[in-house]
C-alpha positions as CSV (number, residue, x, y, z in Angstrom):
1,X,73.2,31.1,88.5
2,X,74.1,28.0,86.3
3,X,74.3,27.1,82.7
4,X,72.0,28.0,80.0
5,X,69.1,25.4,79.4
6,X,69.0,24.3,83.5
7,X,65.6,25.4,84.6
8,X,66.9,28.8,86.1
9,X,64.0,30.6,85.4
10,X,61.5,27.6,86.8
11,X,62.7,27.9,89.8
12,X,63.0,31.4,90.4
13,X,58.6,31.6,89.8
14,X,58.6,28.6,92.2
15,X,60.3,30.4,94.7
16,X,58.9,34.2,94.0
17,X,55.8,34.2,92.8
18,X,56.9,36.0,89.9
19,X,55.8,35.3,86.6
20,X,59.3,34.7,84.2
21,X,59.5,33.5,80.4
22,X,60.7,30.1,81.3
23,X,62.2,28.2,78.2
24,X,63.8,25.1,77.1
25,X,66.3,26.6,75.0
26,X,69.6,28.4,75.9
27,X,69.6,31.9,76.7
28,X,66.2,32.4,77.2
29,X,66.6,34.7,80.5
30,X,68.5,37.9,78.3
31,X,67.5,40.1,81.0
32,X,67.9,39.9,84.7
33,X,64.9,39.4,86.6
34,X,64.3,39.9,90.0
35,X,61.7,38.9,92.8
36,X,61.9,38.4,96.4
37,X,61.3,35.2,98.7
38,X,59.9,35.9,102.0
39,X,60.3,32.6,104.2
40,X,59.6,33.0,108.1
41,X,60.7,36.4,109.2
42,X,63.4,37.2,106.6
43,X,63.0,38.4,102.9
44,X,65.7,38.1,100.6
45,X,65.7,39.5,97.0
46,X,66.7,37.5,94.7
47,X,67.7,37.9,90.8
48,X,67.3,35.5,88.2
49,X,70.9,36.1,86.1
50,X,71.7,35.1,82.8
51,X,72.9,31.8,82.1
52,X,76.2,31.0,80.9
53,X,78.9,28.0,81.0
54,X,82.2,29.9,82.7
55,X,82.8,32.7,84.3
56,X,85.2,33.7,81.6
57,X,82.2,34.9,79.5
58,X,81.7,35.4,75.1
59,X,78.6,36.9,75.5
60,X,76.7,40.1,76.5
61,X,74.8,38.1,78.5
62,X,77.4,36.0,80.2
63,X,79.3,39.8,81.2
64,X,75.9,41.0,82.7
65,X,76.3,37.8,84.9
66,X,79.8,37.8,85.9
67,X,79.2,41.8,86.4
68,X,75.8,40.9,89.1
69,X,78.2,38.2,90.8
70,X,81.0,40.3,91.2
71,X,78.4,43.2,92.5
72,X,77.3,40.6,95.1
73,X,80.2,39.5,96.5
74,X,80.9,42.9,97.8
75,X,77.8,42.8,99.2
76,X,76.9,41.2,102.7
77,X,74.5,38.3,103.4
78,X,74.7,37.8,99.5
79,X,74.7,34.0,98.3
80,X,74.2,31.9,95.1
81,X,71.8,29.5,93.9
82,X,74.0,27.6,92.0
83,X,71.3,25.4,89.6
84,X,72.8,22.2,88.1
85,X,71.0,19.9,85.4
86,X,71.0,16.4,87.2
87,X,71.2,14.7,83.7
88,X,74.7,16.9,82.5
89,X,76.3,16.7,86.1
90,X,79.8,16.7,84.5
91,X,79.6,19.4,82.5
92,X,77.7,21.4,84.8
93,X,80.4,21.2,87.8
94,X,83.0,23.1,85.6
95,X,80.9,26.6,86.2
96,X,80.2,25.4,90.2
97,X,84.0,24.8,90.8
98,X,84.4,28.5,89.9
99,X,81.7,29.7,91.7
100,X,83.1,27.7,95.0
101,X,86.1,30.0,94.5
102,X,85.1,33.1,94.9
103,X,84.2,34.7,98.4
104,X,80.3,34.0,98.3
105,X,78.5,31.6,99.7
106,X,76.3,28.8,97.4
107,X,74.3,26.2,97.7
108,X,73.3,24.0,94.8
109,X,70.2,22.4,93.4
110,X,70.0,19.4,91.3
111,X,67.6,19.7,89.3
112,X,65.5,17.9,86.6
113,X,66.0,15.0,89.3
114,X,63.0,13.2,88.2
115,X,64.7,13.1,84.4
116,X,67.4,10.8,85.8
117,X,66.0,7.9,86.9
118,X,64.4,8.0,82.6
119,X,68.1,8.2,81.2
120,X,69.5,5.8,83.5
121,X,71.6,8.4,86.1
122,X,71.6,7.8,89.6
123,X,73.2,10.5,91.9
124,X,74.3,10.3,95.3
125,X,73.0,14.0,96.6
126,X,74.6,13.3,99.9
127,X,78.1,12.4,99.0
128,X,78.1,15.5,96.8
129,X,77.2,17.5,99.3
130,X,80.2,15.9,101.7
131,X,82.6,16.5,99.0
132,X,81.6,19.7,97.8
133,X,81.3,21.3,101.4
134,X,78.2,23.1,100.2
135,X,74.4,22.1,100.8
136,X,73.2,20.0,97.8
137,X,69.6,19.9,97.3
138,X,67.5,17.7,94.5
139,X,64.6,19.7,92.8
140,X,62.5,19.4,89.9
141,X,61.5,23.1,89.3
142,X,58.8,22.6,87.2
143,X,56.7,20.5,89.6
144,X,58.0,22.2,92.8
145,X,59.2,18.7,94.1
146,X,62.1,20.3,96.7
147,X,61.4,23.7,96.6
148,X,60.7,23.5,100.7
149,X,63.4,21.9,101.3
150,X,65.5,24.8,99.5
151,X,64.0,27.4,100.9
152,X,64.3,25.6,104.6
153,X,68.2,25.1,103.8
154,X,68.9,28.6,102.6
155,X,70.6,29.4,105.9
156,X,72.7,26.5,105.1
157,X,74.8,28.1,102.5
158,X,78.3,28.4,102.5
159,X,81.3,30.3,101.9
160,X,84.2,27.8,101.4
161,X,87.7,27.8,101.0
162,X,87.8,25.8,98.0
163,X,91.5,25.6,96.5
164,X,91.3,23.6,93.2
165,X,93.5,24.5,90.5
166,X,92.3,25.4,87.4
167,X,94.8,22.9,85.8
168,X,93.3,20.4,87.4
169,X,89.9,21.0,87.5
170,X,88.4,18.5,84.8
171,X,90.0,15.9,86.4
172,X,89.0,16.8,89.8
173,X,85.3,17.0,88.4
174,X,85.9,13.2,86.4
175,X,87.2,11.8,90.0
176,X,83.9,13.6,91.8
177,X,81.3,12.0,89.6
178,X,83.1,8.4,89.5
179,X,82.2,8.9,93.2
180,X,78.8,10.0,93.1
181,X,77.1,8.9,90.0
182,X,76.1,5.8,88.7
183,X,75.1,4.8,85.1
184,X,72.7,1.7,84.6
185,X,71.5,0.0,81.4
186,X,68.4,1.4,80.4
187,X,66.5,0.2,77.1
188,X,65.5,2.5,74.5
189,X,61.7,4.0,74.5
190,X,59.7,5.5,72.1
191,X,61.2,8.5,73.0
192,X,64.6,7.9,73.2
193,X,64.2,6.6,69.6
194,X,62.0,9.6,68.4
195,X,65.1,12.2,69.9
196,X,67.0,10.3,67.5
197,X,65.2,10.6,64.6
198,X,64.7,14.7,65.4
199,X,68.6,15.5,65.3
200,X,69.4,13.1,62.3
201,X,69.8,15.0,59.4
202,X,68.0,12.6,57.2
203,X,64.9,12.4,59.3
204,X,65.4,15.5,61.4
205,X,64.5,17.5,58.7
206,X,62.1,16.3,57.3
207,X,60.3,15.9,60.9
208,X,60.9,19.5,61.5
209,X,59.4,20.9,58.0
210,X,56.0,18.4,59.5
211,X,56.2,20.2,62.6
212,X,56.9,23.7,61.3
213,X,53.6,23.2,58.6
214,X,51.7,21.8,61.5
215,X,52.2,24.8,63.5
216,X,51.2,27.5,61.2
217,X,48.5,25.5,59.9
218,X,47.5,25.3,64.1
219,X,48.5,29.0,64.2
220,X,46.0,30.3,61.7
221,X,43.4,27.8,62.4
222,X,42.8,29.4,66.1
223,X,43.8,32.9,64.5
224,X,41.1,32.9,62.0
225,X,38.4,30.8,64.0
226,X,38.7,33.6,67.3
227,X,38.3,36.5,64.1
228,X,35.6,35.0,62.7
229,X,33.8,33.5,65.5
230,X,34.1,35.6,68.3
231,X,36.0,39.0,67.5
232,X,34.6,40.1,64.4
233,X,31.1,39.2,65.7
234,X,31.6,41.0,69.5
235,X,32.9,44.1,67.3
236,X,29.9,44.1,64.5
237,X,27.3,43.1,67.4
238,X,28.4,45.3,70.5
239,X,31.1,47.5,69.3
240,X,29.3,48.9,66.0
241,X,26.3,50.0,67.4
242,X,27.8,51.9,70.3
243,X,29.8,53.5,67.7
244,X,27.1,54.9,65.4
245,X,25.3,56.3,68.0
246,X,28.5,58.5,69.3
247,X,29.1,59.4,65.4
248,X,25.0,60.7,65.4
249,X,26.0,62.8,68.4
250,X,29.2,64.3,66.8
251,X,29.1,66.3,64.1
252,X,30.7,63.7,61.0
253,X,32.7,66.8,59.4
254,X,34.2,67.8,62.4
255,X,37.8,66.9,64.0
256,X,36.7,65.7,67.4
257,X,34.4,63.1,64.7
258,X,37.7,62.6,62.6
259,X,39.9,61.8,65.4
260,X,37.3,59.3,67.3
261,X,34.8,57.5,64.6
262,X,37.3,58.3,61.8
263,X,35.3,58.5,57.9
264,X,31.8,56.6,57.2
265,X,32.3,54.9,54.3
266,X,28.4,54.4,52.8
267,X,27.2,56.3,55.9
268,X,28.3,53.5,58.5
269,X,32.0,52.4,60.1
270,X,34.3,50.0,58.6
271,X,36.6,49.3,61.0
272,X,39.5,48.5,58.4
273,X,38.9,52.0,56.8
274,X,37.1,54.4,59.1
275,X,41.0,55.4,61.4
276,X,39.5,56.6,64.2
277,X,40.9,55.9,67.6
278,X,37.7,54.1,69.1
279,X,37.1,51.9,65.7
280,X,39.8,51.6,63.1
281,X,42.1,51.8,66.7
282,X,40.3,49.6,68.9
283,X,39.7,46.9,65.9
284,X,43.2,46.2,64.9
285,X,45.6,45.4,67.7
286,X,42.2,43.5,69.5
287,X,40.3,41.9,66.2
288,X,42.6,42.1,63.6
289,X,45.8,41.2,65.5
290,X,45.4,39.6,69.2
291,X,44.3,36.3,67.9
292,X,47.3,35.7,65.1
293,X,49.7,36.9,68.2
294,X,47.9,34.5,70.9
295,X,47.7,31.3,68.6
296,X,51.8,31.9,67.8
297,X,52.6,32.4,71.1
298,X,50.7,29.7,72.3
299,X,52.8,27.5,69.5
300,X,55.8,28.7,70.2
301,X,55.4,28.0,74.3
302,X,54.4,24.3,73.2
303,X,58.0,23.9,71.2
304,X,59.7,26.0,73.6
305,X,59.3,24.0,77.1
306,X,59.3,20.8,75.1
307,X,63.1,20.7,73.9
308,X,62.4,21.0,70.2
309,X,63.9,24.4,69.6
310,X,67.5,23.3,70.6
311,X,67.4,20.3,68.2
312,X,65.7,22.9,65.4
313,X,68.6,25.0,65.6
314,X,71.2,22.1,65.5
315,X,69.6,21.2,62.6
316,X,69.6,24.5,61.0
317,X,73.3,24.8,61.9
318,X,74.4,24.2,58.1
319,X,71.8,26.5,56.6
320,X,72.7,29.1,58.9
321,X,76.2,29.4,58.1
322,X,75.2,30.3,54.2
323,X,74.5,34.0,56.1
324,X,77.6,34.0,58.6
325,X,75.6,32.9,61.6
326,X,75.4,29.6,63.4
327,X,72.2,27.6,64.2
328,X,70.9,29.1,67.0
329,X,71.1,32.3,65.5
330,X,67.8,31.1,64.3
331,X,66.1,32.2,67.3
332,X,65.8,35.9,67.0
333,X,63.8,35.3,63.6
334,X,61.6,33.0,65.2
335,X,60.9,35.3,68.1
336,X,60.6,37.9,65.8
337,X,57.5,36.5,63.8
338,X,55.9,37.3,67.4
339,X,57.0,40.7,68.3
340,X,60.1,41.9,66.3
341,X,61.1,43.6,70.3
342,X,62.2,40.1,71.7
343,X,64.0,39.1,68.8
344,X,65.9,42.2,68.5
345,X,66.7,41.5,72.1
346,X,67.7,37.8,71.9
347,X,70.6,39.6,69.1
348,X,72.5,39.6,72.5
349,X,72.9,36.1,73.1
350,X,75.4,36.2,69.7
351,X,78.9,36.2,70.8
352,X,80.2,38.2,68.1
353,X,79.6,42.1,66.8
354,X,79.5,40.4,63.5
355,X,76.5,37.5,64.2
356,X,74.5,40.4,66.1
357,X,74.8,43.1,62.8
358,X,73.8,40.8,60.5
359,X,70.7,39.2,62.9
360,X,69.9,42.4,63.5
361,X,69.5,43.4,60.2
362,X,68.4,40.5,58.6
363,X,65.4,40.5,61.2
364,X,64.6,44.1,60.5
365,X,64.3,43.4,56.6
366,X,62.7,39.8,56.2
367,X,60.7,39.0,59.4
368,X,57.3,40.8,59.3
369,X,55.8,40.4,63.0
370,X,52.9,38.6,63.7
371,X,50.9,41.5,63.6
372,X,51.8,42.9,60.3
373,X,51.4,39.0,58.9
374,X,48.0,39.0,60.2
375,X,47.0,42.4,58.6
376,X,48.9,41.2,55.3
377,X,46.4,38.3,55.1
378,X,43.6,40.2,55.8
379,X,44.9,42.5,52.8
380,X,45.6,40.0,50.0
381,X,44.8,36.8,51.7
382,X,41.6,36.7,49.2
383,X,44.3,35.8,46.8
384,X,45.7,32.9,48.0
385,X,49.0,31.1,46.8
386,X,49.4,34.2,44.2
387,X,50.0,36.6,47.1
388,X,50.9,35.4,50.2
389,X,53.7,33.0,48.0
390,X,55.8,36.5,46.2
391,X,55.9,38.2,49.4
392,X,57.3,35.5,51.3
393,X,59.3,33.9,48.9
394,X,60.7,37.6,48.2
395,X,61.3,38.1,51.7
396,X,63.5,34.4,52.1
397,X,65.3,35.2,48.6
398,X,66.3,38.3,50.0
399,X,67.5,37.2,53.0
400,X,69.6,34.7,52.0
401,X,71.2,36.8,49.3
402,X,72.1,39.7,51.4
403,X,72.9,37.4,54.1
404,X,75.4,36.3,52.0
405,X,76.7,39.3,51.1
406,X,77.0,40.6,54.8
407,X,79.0,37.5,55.8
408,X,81.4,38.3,53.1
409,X,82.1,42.1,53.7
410,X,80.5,42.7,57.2
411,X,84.1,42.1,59.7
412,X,84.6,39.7,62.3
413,X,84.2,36.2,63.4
414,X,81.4,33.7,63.3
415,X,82.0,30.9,65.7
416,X,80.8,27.3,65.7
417,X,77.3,26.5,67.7
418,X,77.6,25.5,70.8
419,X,74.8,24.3,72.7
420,X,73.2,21.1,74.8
421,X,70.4,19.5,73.6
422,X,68.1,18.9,76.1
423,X,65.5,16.1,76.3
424,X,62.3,16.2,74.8
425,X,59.4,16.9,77.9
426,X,55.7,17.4,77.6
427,X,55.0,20.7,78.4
428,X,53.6,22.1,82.3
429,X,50.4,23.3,81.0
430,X,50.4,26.2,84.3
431,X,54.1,27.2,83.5
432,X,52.7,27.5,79.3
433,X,49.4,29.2,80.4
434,X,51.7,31.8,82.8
435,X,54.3,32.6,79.7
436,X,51.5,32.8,77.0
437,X,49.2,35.3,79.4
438,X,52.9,37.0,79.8
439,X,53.7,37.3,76.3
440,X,50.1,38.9,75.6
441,X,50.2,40.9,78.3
442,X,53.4,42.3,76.9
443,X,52.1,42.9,73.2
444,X,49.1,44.9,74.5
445,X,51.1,47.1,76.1
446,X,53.3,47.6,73.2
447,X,50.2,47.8,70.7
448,X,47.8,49.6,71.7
449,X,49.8,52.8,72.8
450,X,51.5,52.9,69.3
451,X,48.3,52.2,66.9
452,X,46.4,54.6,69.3
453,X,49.0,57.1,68.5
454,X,49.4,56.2,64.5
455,X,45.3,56.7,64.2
456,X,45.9,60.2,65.9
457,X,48.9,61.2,63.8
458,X,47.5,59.6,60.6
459,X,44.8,62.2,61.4
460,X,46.4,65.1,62.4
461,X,49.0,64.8,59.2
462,X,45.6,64.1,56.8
463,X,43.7,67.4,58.5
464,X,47.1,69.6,58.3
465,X,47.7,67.7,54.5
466,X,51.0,67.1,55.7
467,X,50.8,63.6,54.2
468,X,49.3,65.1,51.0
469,X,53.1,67.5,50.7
470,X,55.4,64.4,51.6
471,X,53.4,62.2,49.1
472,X,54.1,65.2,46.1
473,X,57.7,65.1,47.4
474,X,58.4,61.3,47.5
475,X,55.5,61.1,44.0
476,X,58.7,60.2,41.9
477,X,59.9,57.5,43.8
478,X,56.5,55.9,45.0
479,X,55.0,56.2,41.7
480,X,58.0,55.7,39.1
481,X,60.0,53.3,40.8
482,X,57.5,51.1,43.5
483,X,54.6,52.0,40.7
484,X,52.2,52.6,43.5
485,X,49.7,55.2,44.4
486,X,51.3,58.5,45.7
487,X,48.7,57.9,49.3
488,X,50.4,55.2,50.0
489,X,53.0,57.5,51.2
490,X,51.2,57.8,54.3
491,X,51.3,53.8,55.3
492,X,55.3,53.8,54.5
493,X,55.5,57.3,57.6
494,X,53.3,55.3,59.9
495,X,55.4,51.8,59.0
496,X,58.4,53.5,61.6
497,X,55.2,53.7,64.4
498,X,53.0,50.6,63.5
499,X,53.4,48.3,60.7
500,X,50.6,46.3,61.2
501,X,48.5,49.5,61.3
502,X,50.5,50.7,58.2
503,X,49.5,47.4,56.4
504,X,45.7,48.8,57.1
505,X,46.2,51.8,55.7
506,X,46.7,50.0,52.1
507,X,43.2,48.5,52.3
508,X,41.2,51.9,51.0
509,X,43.6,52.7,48.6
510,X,42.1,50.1,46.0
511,X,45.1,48.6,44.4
512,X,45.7,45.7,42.5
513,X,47.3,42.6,43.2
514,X,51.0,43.8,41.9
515,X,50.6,46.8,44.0
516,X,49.5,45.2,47.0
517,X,52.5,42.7,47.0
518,X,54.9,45.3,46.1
519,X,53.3,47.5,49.3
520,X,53.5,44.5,51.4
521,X,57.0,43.8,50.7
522,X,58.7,47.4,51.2
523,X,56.8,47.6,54.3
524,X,58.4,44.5,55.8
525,X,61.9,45.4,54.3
526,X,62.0,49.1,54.9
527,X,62.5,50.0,58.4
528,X,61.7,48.8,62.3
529,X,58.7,49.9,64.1
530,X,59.9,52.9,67.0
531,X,59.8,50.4,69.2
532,X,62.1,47.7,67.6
533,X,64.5,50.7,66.4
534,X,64.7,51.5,70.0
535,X,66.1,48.5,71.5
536,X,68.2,48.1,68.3
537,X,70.0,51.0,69.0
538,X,70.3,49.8,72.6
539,X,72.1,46.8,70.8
540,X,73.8,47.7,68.5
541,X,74.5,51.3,69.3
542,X,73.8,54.6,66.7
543,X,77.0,54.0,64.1
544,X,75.7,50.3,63.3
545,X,72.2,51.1,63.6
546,X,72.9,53.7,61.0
547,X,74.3,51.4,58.6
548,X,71.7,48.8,59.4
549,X,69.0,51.2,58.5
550,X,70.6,52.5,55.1
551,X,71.1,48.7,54.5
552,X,67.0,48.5,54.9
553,X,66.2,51.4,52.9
554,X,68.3,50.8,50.0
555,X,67.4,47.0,49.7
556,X,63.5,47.4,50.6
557,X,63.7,50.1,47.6
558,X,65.5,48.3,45.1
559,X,63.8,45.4,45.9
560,X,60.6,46.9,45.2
561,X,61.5,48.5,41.9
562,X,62.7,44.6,40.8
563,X,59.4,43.5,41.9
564,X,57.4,46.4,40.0
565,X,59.6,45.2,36.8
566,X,59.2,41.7,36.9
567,X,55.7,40.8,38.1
């Protein structure tokens, strides 16, 4: 246990084995993890638990902590980890003076001890220990350095009869590091001046629009050089031909051909247009997809374990609060341009019903996932500036508009940010490597599945011409009001499965630039993919899910008829 932003989840691979998103920003752990440490005979299990600054918790994921601690208490040979940033040793103590109360026993690690001796801290781990009464331990989790000695100490934990007030426990803590830390005069570096300049308004800004352009400029440049150099060509070389020669053995009109090749279009596959499960299926989530999701991650990792996402959000603070939220309410957006999952699962770290509505929704309408962004440059990307620019600037006009209008009428509170800023680090290339091959790992178990099943229901509902009665139904409003084609129906049913694959499904439908952007937009705004309405209902539960999804469908639809008027 210990506050958000210590290096919890570090130490718990170190000690485990177990691969864990380890970030530099708080809140990152939303989920319990758990793992076991086998040291000599003995194996313990031990749970990774959310972080949070008091035991008197705001959050859904400081209540999911308090609730595992109280569970283990009443559980024998139980004890707590107690993880303490060396470099915030006041402010940590607050949460370990609670935990020395309660009937458990602890032992406490210090860690990000190498990061003292840079900010001028020196800590005497001994005479914390003697005053404590607990075992006191110096780590630095992402190296390893005093992980054995942790593990050799385990036995060493206590249960203590530690009597402090809560009256007077901010004293107490100001008398305990008088006694055991030092401060010494330490010049500025580059670094130190560079932090600076990062959380300054007039320079932090404008550093962070640099690094946000540099990243997607790094993000499509591996996206599109992996397509083009070594997906497209594997899939056209080694794929293709494998392909054609199933298709000569199968009968093209009949359904076993329609479900696995999918149409020829001029007598050979095109694996945007074909839909069949083992081209059009295969193609997107592994050539069309994979690299856009790889290079982001890989991005997102790099400003993750260095620090910069905490100073981002401060930054962002102001902006924030135009749509009721605070800075680091950010987050779930960002995380959403991966995977929309994990940033309908970060909604939690909000302390209010209100901030986790309007995230919620706002996420659902304006952030298109990776995947989807990918397939929407593949679409119109031909276009340049004239198409990618109305859809996106669409999607931020919308949701600062409606953000606005939820922080008006949505009710509740929106309390002030409040977070540490941590250093700035390079990043541990191993821990980076682990989270990105996690973070894959995870999206190709989410993809594939899904756009396997969309190809085989986009078949099933073209061979039954089930798509063909809905499209007559919803003709009126698709045709009069969006002004597009009645087929593309059939990409707004599969948008609730796959939006990315729903994307594809524009591609043979020979539109025109208007009608492509118009498509492109109602797709983003109109409703989550099954798996991101899933865990929204989780969060949010079915009476405001409801209302967020009526929000969706009456904005993405209006919207689009604005957009069919004006363009």
């Amino acid at each position: 246990m210990g506050n958000p932003n210590v290096g919890k989840s570090s130490i718990f691979s170190r000690i485990t084995g177990v691969s864990v998103v380890a970030s530099n920003y708080p809140g990152t752990t939303v989920e319990f993890t758990e793992g076991n440490l086998s040291y000599g005979d003995k194996k313990m299990k031990v749970l990774d638990v959310p972080g949070l600054y008091s035991l008197d918790p705001e959050t859904p994921a400081g209540e999911v902590a308090t609730e595992m601690l109280d569970a283990a208490e009443n559980k024998e040979d139980s004890i707590v980890v107690n993880i303490i940033d060396s470099t915030n040793l006041e402010r940590n103590l607050n949460l370990t003076l609670q935990l020395l109360r309660r009937d458990i026993p602890v032992i406490i690690l210090l860690n990000f001890w190498d990061e003292t001796q840079h900010v001028g801290i020196s800590i005497d781990a001994q005479k914390l220990e003697d005053i404590l009464g607990v075992p006191v331990i110096p780590v630095v989790g992402i190296t390893g350095e005093g992980i054995k000695t942790f593990v050799d100490r385990i036995d060493e934990a206590k249960n203590i009869d530690f009597k402090v007030q809560p009256v007077n426990s901010w004293n107490y803590i100001g008398n305990v590091v008088q006694q055991v830390q030092k401060l010494f005069h330490k010049h500025h570096t580059i670094r130190d001046r560079f932090e600076e300049l990062t959380i300054n308004h007039w320079t932090g800004l404008p550093i962070a629009a640099l690094i946000l352009m540099a990243s997607f400029f790094v993000i499509r440049t591996i996206g599109e050089s992996l397509i083009g150099f070594v997906l497209e060509p594997a899939f056209e070389i080694l794929w293709k031909p494998l392909m054609m020669k199933l298709s000569g053995l199968l009968n093209p009109s009949s359904f076993l051909h329609t479900v696995l090749i999918g149409k020829l279009i001029d007598g050979s596959i095109d694996f945007e247009q074909s839909f069949g499960l083992l081209t059009t299926g295969f193609y997107v989530p592994f050539s069309a997809v994979l690299p856009y999701v790889l290079s982001f991650y890989f991005v997102l990792s790099i400003l993750e374990d260095s620090g910069y996402l905490t100073r981002l959000g401060v930054l962002l603070d102001r902006f924030m609060h135009v749509i009721g939220l605070h800075g680091m309410s950010f987050l779930p957006f960002l995380l959403g341009l991966g995977c929309n999952v994990p940033g309908a699962m970060s909604t939690r770290l909000l302390a209010t019903r209100k901030e986790r509505f309007i995230a919620a929704t706002l996420m659902g309408i304006v952030t298109p996932c990776m995947a989807q962004i990918a397939m929407v440059i593949g679409l119109v990307g031909q276009y340049g500036i004239r198409s990618m620019g109305p859809i996106f600037l669409t999607l931020l006009i919308v949701g600062l508009i409606l953000g606005f209008i939820m922080k008006k009428t949505v009710k509740g509170e929106s309390p002030e940010i409040f977070t540490e800023i941590p250093r700035l680090r390079f990043p541990h290339l191993i821990t980076l490597f682990k989270k990105l091959w996690m973070r894959i790992k995870h999206f190709l178990k989410e993809a594939i599945p899904y756009v396997l099943l969309g190809v085989a229901i986009v078949n099933v509902l073209y061979s039954l011409h089930i798509i063909e009665f809905i499209g007559n139904l919803a003709q009126p409003i698709v045709t009069k009001i969006l002004g597009l084609p009645k087929e593309a129906v059939g990409a707004l049913i599969m948008g609730f499965l796959r939006k990315d694959l729903a994307v594809g499904m524009l591609a043979p439908l020979g539109m025109n630039l208007k009608q492509l952007i118009i498509a492109s937009v109602v797709l983003t705004m109109y409703f989550p993919c099954i798996a991101t309405f899933t865990i929204l209902v989780k969060e949010l539960g079915v009476k405001d899910m409801l209302k967020a999804a009526l929000i969706m469908v009456l904005t993405s639809f209006t919207v689009g008829g604005i957009l069919n008027l004006i363009l």
